[in-house]
N, C-alpha and C positions, 0 to 999 in steps of 0.2 A: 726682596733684595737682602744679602749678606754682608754686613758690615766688618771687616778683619781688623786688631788694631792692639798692637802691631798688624801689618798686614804682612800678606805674603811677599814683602820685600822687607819686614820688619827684621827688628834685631841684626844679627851679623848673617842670619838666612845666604842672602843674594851679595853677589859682587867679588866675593872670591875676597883671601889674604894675604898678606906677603911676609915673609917672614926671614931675616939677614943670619948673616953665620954666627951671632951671635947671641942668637936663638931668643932674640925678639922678634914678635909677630904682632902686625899691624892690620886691625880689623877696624873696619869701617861697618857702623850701624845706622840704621835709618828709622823713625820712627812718623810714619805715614802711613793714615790709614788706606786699605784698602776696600773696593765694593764689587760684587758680582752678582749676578743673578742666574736662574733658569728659563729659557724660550724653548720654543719648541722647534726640533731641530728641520732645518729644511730641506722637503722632499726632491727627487728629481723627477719630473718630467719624462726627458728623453735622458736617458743614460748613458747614452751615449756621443750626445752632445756635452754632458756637461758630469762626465766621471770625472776630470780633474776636480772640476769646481767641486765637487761634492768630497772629495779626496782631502780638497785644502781648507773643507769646514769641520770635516772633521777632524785633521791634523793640528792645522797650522791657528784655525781662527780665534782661538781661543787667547793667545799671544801677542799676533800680529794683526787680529781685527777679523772681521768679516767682509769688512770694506777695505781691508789689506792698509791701510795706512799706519798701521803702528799704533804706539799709544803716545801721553801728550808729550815728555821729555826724552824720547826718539832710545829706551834702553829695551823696549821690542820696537825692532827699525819699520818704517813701512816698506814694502815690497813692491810697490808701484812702480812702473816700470825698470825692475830691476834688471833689466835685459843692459840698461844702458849706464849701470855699473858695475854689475859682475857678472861674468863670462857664466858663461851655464854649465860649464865643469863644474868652477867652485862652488855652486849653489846643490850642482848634484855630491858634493863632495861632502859640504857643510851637512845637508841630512845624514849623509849616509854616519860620517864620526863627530858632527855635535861641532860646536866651538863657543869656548866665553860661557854664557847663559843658555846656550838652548843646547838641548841632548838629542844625541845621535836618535836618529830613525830605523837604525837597523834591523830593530825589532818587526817592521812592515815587510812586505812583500819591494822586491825592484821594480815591479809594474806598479805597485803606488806610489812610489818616492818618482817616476818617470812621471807619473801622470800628475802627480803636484806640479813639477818643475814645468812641463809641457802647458800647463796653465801659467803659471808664473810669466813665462815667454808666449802667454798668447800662440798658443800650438794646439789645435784640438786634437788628443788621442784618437786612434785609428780604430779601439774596441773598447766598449765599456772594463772597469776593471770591478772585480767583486770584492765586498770590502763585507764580512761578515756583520762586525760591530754596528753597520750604519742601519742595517733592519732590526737592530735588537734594543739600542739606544734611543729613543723619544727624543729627548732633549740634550740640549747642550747650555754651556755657562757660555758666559757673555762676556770673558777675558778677567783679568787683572788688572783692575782699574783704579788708580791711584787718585784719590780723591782730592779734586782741587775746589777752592773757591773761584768765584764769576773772575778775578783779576789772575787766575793760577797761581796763586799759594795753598799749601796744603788746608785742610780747613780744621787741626789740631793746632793746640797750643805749639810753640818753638821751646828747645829746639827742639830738629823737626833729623839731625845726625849729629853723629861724634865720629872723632876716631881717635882708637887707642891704640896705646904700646903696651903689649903684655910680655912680662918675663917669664919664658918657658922656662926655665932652669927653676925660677921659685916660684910660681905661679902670680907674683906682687903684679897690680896695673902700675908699670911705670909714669904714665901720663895721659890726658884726655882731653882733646878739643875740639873745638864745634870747627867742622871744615871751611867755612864761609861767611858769608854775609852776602843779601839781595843790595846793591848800592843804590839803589834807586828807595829803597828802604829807609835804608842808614841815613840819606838823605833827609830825612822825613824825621830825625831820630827815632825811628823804629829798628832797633839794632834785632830783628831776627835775622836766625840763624840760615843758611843755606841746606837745602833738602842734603843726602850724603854722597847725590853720586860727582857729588866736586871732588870727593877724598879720591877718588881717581889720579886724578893730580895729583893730589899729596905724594900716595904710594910710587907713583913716578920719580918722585922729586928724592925719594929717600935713597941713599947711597948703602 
């Protein structure tokens, strides 16, 4: 197992910034470990029963799971039966140009981005599809997996985010704060801090 840390959701990496006409930029950072390891990647059988499936372990699993449910704070969603919240346009749509956090697929073939979505909707493909990389590659990583304790708090010291206001014009940090608080926590007087994807919010709320 590899231990990241910052992890690959660390620093101002992930989640994107926003920045007003007045050429302040509002970056939200996270500082949570991350873990992943290497398995050995799983063969197919019949090929043709189960090209998506093999399609969506080597695209998708990495992100969204290999049991398709996501990860624990829903910022890779689970895909479980996704039929019965988004149409199957926008999911062939989302591979094809990306959206938010995950990057377009266009780089594949449109027989693979079909034959993921055709699994996604429970659709068995009509013919195997040939996927070069999957007889070449052994293994595979076991996602991005943000490290929590037995209760789901990170298992790093707090805090655990911030977010700043930086001035583009001088480069100065105009200001810095921890986006949150756990109130069940605070309760406790345990005033740690909230992981950083609440600064969501914040960025929302800025005019």
């Amino acid at each position: 197992m590899t231990v990241f840390f910052p992890g690959t959701h660390g620093g101002a990496q992930w989640g994107g910034t926003a920045t007003d006409p007045d050429g302040v930029m509002y970056v939200q950072s996270k500082e949570v470990p991350v873990y992943t390891s290497l398995v050995p990647r799983r063969k197919s059988s019949d090929q043709k029963q189960v090209a998506g499936s093999a399609q969506y372990m080597l695209y998708c699993s990495a992100c969204h799971g290999a049991d398709q449910k996501g990860n624990h704070d829903g910022s890779y969603p689970s895909l479980l039966q996704i039929g019965d919240r988004i149409p199957r346009e926008m999911v062939t749509q989302v591979m094809l140009k990306g959206r938010g956090m995950m990057p377009s697929f266009s780089h594949i073939s449109e027989a693979e981005r079909v034959a993921v979505v055709n699994f996604l909707f429970n659709k068995t493909s009509e013919k195997p599809v040939v996927t070069p990389q999957k007889d070449v590659i052994p293994y595979q990583h076991t996602g991005y997996n943000r490290w929590y304790d037995r209760n789901g708090y990170p298992v790093s010291s707090p805090s655990w985010g911030t977010l700043s206001a930086i001035d583009l014009n001088t480069g100065d940090r105009l200001w810095q704060v921890p986006p949150g608080e756990y109130a069940e926590l605070t309760k406790k007087e345990f005033p740690l801090r909230e992981p950083i994807i609440m600064a969501v919010h914040w960025l929302q709320r800025v005019d």
